[in-house]
N, C-alpha and C positions, 0 to 999 in steps of 0.2 A: 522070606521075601523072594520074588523072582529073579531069576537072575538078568544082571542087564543086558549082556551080549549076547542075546540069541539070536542076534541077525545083525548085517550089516547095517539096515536101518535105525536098529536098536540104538547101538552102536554109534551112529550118527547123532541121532538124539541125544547123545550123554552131553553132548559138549554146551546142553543150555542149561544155564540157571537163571530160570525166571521165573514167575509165576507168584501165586501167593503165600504169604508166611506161612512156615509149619510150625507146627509148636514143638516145644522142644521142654523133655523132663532138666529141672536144676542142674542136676549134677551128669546130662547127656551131653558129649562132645557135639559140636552143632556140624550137619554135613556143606558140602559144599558152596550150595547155592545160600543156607543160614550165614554162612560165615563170610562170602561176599556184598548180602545185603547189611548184615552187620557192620562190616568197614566202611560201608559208607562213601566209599571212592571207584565203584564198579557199577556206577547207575546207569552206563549210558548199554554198558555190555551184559547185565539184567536188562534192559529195554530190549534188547535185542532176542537175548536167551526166551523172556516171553515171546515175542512177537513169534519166534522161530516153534513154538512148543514145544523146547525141550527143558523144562524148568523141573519136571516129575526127574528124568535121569540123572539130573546132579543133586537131587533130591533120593535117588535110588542107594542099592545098597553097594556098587563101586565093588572096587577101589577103580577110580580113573585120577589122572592130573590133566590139570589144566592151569596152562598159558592165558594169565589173565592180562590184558590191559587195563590200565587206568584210563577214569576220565580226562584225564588231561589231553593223552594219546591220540583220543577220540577228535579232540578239538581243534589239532593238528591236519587233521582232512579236509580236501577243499570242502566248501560250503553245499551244502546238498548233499554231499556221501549218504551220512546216518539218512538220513531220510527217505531216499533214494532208495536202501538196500532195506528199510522198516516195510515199506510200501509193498502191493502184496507185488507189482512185478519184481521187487528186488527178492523173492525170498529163496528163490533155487539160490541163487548164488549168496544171500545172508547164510542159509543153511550150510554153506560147501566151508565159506569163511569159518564160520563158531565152530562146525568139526575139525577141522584145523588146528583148534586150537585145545583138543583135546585127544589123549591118548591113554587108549584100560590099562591097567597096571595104575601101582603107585610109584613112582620114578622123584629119589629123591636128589638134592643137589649133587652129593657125593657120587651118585650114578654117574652122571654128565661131567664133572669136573676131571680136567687131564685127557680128554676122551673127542675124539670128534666119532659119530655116529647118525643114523636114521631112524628117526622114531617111526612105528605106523600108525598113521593118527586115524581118530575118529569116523574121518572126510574119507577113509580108505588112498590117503595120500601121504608117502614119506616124507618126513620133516628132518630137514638136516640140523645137528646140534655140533659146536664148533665149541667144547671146553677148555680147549687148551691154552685161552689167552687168558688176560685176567678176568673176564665176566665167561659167563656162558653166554652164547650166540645164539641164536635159532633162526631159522629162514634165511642167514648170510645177512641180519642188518636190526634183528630184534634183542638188546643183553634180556638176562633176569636181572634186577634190579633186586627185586626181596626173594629170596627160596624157603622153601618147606615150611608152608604153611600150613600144617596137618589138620586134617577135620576128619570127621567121624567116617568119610565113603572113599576121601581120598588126599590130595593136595593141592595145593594152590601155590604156584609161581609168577610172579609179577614181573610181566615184563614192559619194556618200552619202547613198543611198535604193535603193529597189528601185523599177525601174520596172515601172508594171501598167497593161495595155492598156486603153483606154477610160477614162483619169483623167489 
């Protein structure tokens, strides 16, 4: 398989999972974006992951982690957000968002716990992690909610907020 970070853009791309289902052998660990359309509660950030084209990267062969939100999170936004950043003027900045929310490596909770730190994400933008309270923090306002959710390219962290570059 190629590798995914051969470029900055590359790289950028990782942070969607959208697109259409891949099959997956019985007894294969399913990779990222399988394991998000799976749960069932990341439809609005698979909406976006397609719309952005990067559904192939968290479909790639990783390791990356990604800060997922839930649907709920989503619903929390004034009225028009999602739509807004769907549409095609929204997509430089939908793009800069979903990288955000994605960094190479697999980084698991124990990494981040006791620890405040900067990740370098996806978007080519440092993301502050703040483990020293009882959650892990990210962006100064986002916990993890569920951690190490492991899949076949990388991992999956739930958190509850959306992270936005420069805040």
């Amino acid at each position: 398989m190629k590798k995914l970070f051969a470029s900055a853009a590359v790289a950028l791309a990782a942070l969607a999972f959208g697109a259409a289902p891949v099959a997956v052998a019985e007894d294969a660990q399913p990779n990222i974006y399988q394991t998000a359309q799976a749960a069932g509660s990341f439809n609005v950030l698979l909406a976006a992951v397609d719309a952005a084209g990067f559904d192939s990267i968290l479909q790639g062969e990783g390791p990356l982690t990604v800060f997922a939100p839930v649907d709920e999170v989503f619903a929390n936004l004034p009225e028009g957000t999602v739509e807004a950043l769907l549409a095609e003027e929204g997509m430089v900045t939908l793009k800069a968002i979903l990288g955000y929310h994605v960094v190479p490596g697999k980084i698991m909770a124990a990494d981040l716990v006791g620890q405040t730190m900067e990740l370098q994400t996806a978007a080519g933008i440092p993301l502050s992690v703040d483990g020293t309270g009882e959650a892990v923090i990210l962006g100064g306002a986002a916990p993890v909610v569920s951690a190490d959710i492991e899949t076949a390219n990388g991992v999956i962290h739930v958190i509850a907020g959306i992270l936005l570059p420069g805040q």
